[in-house]
ROMI-588273 format. One line per field, with one value per residue (C-alpha): residue in one letter; residue number from 0; x, y, z. Coordinates in nm, 2 decimals, always signed. Each point is the difference from the previous one (the first is absolute). Example, Ala and Ser with C-alpha at 12.3 -4.5 7.8 and 13.67 -1.06 7.14 Angstrom:
paba: (A|S) $
milo: (0|1) $
x: (+1.23|+0.14) $
y: (-0.45|+0.34) $
z: (+0.78|-0.07) $
***
This chain:
paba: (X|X|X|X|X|X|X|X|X|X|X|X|X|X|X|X|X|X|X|X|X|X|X|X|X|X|X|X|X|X|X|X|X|X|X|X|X|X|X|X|X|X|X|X|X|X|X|X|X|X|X|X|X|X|X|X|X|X|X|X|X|X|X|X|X|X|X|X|X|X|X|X|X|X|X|X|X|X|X|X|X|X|X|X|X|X|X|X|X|X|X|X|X|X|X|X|X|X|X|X|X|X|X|X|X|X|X|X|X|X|X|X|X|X|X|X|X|X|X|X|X|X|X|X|X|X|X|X|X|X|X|X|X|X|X|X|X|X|X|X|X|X|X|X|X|X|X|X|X|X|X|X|X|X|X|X|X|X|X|X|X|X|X|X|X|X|X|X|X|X|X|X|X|X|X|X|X|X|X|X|X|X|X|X|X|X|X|X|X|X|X|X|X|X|X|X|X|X|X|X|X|X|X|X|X|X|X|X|X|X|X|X|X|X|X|X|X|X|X|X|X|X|X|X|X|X|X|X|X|X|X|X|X|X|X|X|X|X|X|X|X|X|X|X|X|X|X|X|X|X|X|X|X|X|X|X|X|X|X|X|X|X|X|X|X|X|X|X|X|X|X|X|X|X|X|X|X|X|X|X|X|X|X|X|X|X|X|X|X|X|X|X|X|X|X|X|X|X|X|X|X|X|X|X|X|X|X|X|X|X|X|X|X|X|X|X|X|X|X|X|X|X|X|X|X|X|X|X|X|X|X|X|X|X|X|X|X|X|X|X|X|X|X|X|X|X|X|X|X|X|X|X|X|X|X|X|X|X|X|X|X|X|X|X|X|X|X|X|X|X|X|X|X|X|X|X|X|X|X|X|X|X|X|X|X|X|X|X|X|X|X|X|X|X|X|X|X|X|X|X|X|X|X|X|X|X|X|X|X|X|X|X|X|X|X|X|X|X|X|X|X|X|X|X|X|X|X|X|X|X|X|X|X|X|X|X|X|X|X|X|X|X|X|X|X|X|X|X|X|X|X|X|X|X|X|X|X|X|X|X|X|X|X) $
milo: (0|1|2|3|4|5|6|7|8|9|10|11|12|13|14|15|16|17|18|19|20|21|22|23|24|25|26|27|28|29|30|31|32|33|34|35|36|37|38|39|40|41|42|43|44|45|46|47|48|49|50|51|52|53|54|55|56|57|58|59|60|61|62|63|64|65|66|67|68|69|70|71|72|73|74|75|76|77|78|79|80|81|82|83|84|85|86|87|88|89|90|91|92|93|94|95|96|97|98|99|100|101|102|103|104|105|106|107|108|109|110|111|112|113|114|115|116|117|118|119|120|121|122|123|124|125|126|127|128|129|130|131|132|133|134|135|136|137|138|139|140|141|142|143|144|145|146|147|148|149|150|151|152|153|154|155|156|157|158|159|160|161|162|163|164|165|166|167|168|169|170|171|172|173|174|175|176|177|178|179|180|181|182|183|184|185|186|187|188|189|190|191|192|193|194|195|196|197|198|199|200|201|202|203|204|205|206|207|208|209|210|211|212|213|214|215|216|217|218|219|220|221|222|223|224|225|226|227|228|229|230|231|232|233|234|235|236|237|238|239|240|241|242|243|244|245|246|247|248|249|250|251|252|253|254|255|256|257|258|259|260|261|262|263|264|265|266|267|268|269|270|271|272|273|274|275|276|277|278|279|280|281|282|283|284|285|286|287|288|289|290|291|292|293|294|295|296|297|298|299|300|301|302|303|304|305|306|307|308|309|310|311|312|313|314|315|316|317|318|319|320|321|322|323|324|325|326|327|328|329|330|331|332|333|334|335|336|337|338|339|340|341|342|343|344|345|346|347|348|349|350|351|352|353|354|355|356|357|358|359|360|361|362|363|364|365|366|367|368|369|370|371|372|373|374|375|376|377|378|379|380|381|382|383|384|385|386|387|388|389|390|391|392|393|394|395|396|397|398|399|400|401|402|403|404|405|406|407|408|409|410|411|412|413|414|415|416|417|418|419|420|421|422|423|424|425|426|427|428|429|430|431|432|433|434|435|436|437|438|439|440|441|442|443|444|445|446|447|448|449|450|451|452|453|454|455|456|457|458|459|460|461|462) $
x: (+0.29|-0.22|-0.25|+0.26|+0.14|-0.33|-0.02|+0.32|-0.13|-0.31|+0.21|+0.27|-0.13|+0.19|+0.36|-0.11|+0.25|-0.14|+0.32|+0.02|+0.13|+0.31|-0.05|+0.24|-0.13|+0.09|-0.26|-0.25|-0.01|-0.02|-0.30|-0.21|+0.08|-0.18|-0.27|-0.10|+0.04|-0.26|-0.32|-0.19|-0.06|-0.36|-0.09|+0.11|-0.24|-0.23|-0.04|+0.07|-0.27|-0.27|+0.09|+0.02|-0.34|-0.18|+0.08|-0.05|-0.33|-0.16|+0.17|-0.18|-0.36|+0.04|+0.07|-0.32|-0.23|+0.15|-0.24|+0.20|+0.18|-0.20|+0.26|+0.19|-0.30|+0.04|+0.38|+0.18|+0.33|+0.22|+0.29|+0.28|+0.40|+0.29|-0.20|-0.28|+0.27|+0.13|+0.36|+0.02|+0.32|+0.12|-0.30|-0.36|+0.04|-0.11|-0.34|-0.14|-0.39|-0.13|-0.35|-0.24|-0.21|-0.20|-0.03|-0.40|+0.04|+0.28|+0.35|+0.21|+0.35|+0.25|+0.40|+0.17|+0.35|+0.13|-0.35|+0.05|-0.17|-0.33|-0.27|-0.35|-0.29|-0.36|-0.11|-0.33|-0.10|-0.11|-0.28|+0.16|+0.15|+0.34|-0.06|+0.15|+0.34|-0.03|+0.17|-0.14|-0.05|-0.22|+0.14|+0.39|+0.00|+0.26|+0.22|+0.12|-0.39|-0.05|+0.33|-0.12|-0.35|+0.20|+0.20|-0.28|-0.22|+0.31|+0.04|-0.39|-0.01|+0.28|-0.16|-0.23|+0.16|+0.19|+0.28|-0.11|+0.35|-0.08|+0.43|-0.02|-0.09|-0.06|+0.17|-0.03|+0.33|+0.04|-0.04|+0.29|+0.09|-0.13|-0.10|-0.39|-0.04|-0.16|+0.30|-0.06|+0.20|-0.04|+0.16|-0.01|-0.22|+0.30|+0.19|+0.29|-0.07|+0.15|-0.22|-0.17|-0.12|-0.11|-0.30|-0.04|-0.38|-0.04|-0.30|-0.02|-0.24|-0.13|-0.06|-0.25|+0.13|-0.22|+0.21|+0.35|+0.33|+0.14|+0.23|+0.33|-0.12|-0.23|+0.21|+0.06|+0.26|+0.24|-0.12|-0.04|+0.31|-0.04|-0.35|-0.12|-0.23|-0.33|+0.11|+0.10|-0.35|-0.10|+0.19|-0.09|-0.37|+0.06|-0.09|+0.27|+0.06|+0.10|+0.16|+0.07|+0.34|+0.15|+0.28|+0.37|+0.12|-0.01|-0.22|-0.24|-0.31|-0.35|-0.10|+0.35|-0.11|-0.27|+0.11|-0.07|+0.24|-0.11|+0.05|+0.01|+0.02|-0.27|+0.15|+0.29|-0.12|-0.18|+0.35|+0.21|-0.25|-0.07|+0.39|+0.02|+0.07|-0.21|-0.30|+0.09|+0.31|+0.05|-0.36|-0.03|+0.11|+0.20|+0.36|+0.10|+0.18|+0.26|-0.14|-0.16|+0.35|+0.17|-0.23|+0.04|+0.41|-0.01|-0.20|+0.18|+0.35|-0.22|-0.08|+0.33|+0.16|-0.26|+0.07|+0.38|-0.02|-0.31|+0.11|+0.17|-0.26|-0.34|-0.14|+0.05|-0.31|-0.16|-0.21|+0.35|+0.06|-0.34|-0.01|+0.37|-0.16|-0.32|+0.21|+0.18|-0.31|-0.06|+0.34|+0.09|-0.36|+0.06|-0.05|+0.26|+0.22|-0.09|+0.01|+0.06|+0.31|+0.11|-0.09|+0.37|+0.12|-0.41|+0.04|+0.29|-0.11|-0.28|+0.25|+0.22|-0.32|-0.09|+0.36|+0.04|-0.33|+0.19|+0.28|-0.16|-0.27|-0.26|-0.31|-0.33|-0.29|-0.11|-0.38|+0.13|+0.31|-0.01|+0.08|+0.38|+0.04|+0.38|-0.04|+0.18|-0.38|-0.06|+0.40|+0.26|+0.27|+0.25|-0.23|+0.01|+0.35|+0.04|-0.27|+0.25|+0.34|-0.23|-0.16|+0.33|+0.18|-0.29|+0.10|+0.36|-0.01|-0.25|-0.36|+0.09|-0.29|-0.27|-0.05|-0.07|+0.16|-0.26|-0.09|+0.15|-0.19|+0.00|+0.14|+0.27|+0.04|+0.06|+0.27|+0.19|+0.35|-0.02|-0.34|+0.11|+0.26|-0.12|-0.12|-0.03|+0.34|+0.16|-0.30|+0.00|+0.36|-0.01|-0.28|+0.23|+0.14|-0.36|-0.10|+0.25|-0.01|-0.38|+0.08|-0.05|+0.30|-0.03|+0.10|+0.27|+0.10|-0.02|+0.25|+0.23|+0.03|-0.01|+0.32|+0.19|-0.06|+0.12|+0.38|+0.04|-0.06|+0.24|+0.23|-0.03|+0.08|+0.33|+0.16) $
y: (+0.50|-0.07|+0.25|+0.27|-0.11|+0.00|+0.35|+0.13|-0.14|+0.17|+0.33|-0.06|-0.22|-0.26|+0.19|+0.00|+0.18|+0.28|+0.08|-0.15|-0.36|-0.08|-0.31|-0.13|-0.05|-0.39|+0.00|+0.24|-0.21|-0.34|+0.15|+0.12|-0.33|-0.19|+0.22|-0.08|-0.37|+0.03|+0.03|-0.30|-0.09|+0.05|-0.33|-0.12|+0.28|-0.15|-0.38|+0.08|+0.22|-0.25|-0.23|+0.18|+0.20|-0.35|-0.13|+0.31|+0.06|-0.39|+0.03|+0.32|-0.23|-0.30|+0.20|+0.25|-0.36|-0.17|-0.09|-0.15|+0.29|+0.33|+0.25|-0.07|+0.11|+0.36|-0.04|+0.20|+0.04|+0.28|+0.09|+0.03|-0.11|+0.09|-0.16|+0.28|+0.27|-0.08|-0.05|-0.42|-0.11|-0.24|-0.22|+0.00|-0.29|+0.15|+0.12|+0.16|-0.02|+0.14|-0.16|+0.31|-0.15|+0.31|+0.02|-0.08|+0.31|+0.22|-0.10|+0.06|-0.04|-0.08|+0.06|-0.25|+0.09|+0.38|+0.03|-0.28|-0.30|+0.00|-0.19|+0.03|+0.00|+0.05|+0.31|-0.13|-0.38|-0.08|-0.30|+0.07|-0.29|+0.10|-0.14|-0.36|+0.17|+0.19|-0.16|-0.15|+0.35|+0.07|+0.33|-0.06|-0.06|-0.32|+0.06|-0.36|-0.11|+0.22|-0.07|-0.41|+0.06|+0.19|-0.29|-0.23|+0.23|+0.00|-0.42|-0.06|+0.25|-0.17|-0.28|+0.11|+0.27|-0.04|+0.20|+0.21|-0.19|-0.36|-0.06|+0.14|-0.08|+0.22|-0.12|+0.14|+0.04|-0.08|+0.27|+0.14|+0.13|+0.40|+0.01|+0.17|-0.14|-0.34|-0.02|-0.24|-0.05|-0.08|-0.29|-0.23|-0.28|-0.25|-0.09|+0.15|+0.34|+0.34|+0.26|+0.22|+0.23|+0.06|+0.16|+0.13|+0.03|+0.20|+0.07|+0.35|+0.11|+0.37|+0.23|+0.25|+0.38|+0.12|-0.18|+0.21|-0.12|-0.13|+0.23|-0.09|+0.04|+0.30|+0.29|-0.22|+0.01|+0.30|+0.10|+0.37|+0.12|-0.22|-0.11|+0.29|+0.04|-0.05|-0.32|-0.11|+0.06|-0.21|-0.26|+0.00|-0.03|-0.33|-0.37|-0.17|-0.37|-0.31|-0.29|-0.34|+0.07|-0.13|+0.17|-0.12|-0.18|-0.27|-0.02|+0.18|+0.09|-0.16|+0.36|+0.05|-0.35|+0.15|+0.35|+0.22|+0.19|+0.34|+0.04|+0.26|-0.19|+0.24|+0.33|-0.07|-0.10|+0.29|+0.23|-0.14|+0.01|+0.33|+0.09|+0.32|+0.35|+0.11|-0.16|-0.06|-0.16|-0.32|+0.05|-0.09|+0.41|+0.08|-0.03|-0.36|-0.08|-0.25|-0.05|-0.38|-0.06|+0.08|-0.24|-0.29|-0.01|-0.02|-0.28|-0.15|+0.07|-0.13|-0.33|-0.03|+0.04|-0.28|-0.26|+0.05|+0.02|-0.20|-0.07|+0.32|+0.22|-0.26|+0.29|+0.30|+0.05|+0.21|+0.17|+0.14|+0.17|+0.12|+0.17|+0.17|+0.11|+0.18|+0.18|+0.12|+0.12|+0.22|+0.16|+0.00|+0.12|+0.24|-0.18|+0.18|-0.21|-0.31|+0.10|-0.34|+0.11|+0.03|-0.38|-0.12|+0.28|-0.07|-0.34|+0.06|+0.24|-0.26|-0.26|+0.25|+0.01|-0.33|-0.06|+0.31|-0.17|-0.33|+0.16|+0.21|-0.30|+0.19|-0.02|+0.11|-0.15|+0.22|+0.03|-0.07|+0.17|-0.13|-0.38|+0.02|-0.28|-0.04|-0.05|-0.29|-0.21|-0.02|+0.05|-0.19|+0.29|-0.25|-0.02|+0.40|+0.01|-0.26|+0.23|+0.33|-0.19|-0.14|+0.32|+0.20|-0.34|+0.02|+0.39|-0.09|-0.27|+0.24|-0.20|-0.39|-0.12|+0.24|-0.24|-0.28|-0.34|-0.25|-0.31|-0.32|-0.26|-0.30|-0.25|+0.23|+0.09|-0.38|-0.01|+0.30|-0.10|+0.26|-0.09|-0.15|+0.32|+0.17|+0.34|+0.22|-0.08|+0.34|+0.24|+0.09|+0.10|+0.14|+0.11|+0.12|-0.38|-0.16|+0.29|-0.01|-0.41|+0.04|+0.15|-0.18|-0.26|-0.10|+0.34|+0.00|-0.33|+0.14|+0.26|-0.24|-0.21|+0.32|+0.10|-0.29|-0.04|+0.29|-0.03|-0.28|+0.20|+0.27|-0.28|-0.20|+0.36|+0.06|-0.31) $
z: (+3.79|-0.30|+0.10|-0.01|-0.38|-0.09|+0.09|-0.15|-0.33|+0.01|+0.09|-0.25|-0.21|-0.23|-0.11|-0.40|-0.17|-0.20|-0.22|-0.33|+0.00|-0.17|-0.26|-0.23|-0.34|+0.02|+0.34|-0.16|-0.33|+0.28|+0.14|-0.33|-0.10|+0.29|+0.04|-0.37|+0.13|+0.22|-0.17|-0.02|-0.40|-0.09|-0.10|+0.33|+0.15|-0.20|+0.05|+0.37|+0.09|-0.18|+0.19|+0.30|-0.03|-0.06|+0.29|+0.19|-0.16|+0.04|+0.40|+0.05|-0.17|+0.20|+0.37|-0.06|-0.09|+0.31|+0.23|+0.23|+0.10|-0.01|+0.09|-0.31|-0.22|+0.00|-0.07|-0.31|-0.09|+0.01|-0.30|+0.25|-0.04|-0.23|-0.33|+0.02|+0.15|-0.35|+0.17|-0.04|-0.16|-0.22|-0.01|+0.09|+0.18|+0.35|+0.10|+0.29|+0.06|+0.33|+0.06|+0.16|+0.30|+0.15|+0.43|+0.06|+0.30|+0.19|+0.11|+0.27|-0.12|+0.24|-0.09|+0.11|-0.14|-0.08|-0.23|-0.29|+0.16|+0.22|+0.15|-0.14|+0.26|-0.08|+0.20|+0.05|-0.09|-0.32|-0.15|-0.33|-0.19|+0.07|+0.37|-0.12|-0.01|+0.39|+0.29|+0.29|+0.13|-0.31|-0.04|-0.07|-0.42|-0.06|-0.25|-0.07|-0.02|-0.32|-0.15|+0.04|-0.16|-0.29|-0.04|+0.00|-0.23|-0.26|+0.00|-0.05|-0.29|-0.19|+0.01|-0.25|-0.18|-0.33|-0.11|-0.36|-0.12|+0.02|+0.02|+0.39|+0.30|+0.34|+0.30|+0.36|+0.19|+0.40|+0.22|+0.01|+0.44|+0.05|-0.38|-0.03|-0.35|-0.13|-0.27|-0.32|-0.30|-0.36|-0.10|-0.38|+0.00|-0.04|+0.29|+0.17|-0.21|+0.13|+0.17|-0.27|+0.22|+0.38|+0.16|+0.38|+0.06|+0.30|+0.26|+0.12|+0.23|-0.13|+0.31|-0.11|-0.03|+0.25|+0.25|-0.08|-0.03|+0.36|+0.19|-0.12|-0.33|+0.00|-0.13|-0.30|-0.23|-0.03|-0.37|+0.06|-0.21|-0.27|-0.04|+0.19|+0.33|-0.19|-0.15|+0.36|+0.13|-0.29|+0.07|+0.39|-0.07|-0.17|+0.18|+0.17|-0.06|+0.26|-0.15|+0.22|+0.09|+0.33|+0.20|-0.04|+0.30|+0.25|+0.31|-0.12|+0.21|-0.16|-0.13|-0.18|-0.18|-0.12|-0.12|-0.30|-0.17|-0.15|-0.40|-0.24|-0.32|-0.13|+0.10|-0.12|-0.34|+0.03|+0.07|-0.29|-0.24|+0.06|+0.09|-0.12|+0.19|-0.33|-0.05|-0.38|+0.04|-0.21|-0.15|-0.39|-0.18|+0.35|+0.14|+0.09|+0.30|+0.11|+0.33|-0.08|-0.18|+0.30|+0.21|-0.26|-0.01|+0.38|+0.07|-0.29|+0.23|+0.24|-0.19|-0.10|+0.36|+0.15|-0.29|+0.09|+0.42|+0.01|+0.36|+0.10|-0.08|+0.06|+0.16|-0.30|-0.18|-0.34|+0.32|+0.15|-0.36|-0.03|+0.35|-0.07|-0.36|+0.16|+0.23|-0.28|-0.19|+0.30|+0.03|-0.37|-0.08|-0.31|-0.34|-0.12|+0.27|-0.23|-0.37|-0.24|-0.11|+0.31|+0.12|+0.12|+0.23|+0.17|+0.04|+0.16|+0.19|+0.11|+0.04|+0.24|+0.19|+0.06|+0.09|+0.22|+0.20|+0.02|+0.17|+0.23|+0.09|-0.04|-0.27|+0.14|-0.14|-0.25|+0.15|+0.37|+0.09|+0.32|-0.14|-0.09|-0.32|+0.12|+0.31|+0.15|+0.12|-0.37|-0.18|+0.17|+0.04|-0.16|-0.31|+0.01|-0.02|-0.25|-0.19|-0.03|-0.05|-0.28|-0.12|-0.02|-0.18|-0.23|-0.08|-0.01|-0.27|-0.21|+0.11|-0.18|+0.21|-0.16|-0.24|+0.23|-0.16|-0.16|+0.26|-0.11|-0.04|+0.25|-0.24|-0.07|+0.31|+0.11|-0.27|+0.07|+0.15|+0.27|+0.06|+0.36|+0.03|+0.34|-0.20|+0.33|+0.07|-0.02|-0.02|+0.32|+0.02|-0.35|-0.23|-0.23|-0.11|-0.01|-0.21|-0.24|-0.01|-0.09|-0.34|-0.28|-0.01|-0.41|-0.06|+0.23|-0.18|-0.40|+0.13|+0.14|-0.28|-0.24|+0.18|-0.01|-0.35|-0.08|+0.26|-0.23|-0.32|+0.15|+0.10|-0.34|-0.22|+0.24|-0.11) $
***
């Protein structure tokens, strides 16, 4: 069954309406509003990326002059995630850095899903220091080994390593189940202080370009429309990265345990920085585009939608907006299509799309369009649903939830009277009510009292 959606999507396509979208001014005016929201304030920009690029920069110094484990020495880091896409929101508070290990010699990658996760076997046994991290077949490359050693790299460099701003202090997170990433965060030097800012350090094996792309992947991304067919060449002739992810699931087998999943962090930083159908779009004298825009109110909607149905929609991720957004791109792929004036009726448009993929269950992988994002393995089907009756709420009620609410914080959470209220109550039977209930209830309150004062002014002047 899911091969033949898949197929009827790459025949038809996603159903993106191509007729001007109708927007009230109240929603247009709603949607400027947030986009302007959403850049991050240039001070914060500022302070964050010192910070950041220290520790990056002394990481990168202490793994090349350990002797203790060789393979890390020729590491570097790649500029990948939403904060060098230029798309983060809000706050620079989340960073992505994928650490580059390079294969010593050839790979034979084995799929072990529909083309997104595989097993990494040495084609020919290696006296390389990478060895440490084989199986007892000294071929088969462990996935959880690596992950460890990055763990244990990270915790023995802290111990050393002082933050520029004496008032913080690096801590390293517990491995979070299937995550690829060492994740730490920023904290104050005082006690009990918020996080200031996390960081996912990644290990990603590079497979040299020589090699090619593996089979599921090999006819790369479907650019040639928009970015055009030279550009996709381009883009196939790149490395491919691993990163020590393991299959979803129960009962796995002992090479699922130790599977790779295939990433495109760098290609895809590659396509939205360069995101034009002409090559000058958005540069410094040409055109600008609302295409990033676009990108940023969604996962804000996104955002906004988790922090409300944390539970209901666990499994709803930024990734499922980025994959519905690239497949836009290469339908929508005049630049025309997204002129800034013209920024609500596209983010609608995108929005339609993402919610159009919901409801048919179907989001290929951008890069493998055999791996289906909705499919029910990897998005309960009752979390799908949950996801339109949300979606179209969200249209109904003119988007409240783009501007995702600001977290409480604990102590006031504790104090809240309807702290112990069960808050999932009704949102399965209704998104509508727990949307509505999540605006802001001060406001609600000012008008209340604002009209009773004034039925007793009407009431006082009748006598």
């Amino acid at each position: 069954m899911l091969v033949i959606l898949l197929e009827i999507w790459r025949k038809e396509g996603p159903r993106v309406v191509e007729e001007p979208v109708s927007v009230s001014p109240e929603l247009a005016s709603w949607i400027k509003v947030n986009a302007k929201d959403l850049k991050i304030r240039q001070t914060d920009r500022r302070w964050a990326a010192e910070v950041v690029n220290d520790f990056r920069e002394n990481l990168l110094k202490f793994l090349r002059s350990s002797s203790d484990q060789p393979f890390f020495q020729s590491a570097e880091f790649l500029t990948t995630g939403s904060y060098f896409e230029k798309v983060k929101i809000h706050n620079p508070d989340e960073f992505d850095m994928m650490l580059k290990l390079q294969a010593p010699s050839r790979l034979n990658m084995t799929e072990l899903d529909a083309g997104l996760f595989y097993r990494l076997d040495f084609a020919r046994p290696t006296r390389s220091p990478v060895q440490v991290f084989l199986l007892e077949n000294q071929r088969t490359l462990s996935s959880s080994k690596v992950l460890t050693e990055m763990f244990r790299l990270v915790r023995k460099f802290l111990k050393t390593y002082k933050v520029p701003d004496d008032c913080c202090r690096w801590e390293v997170n517990r491995k979070r189940p299937n995550s690829p990433a060492v994740t730490l965060s920023l904290f104050r030097t005082e006690s009990n202080s918020d996080e200031l800012i996390s960081v996912d350090v990644v290990p990603a094996l590079e497979v040299h370009p020589s090699q090619g792309w593996p089979l599921a992947v090999r006819n790369g991304p479907d650019v040639d429309n928009w970015l055009g067919k030279k550009a996709r060449q381009e883009i196939k002739g790149l490395p491919i990265y691993f990163v020590p992810k393991r299959l979803k699931g129960r009962n796995l087998s002992e090479e699922a345990k130790e599977s790779w999943r295939i990433s495109f962090s760098h290609v895809e930083k590659k396509i939205i920085t360069s995101h034009g159908n002409k090559k000058t779009c958005c540069e410094s004298n040409a055109t600008k585009c609302c295409r990033k825009q676009c990108l940023m109110l969604l996962k804000s909607l996104i955002e906004g939608l988790k922090q409300r149905f944390p539970k209901q929609l666990e499994d709803l991720c930024s990734y499922h907006g980025k994959t519905a957004f690239l497949h836009t791109l290469s339908i929508r792929f005049n630049d025309a299509m997204w002129a800034r004036q013209q920024l609500p009726s596209c983010f609608l448009h995108l929005l339609g799309a993402l919610e159009d993929h919901a409801r048919r269950g179907v989001l290929p992988h951008f890069f493998v369009p055999s791996c289906n994002l909705f499919s029910t393995a990897v998005f309960p089907k009752r979390a799908l649903a949950f996801l339109v009756n949300a979606l179209e709420e969200q249209r109904r009620l003119g988007l409240p939830l783009l501007k995702p609410p600001a977290p409480v914080p604990s102590m006031m959470r504790l104090m809240s009277p309807s702290a112990d209220l069960p808050t999932e109550m009704s949102a399965e039977k209704s998104p509508t009510l727990t949307a509505v209930y999540s605006l802001d209830t001060a406001l609600v309150n000012k008008l209340v009292v604002v009209v009773a004062v004034a039925l007793v002014c009407v009431l006082f002047l009748c006598k």
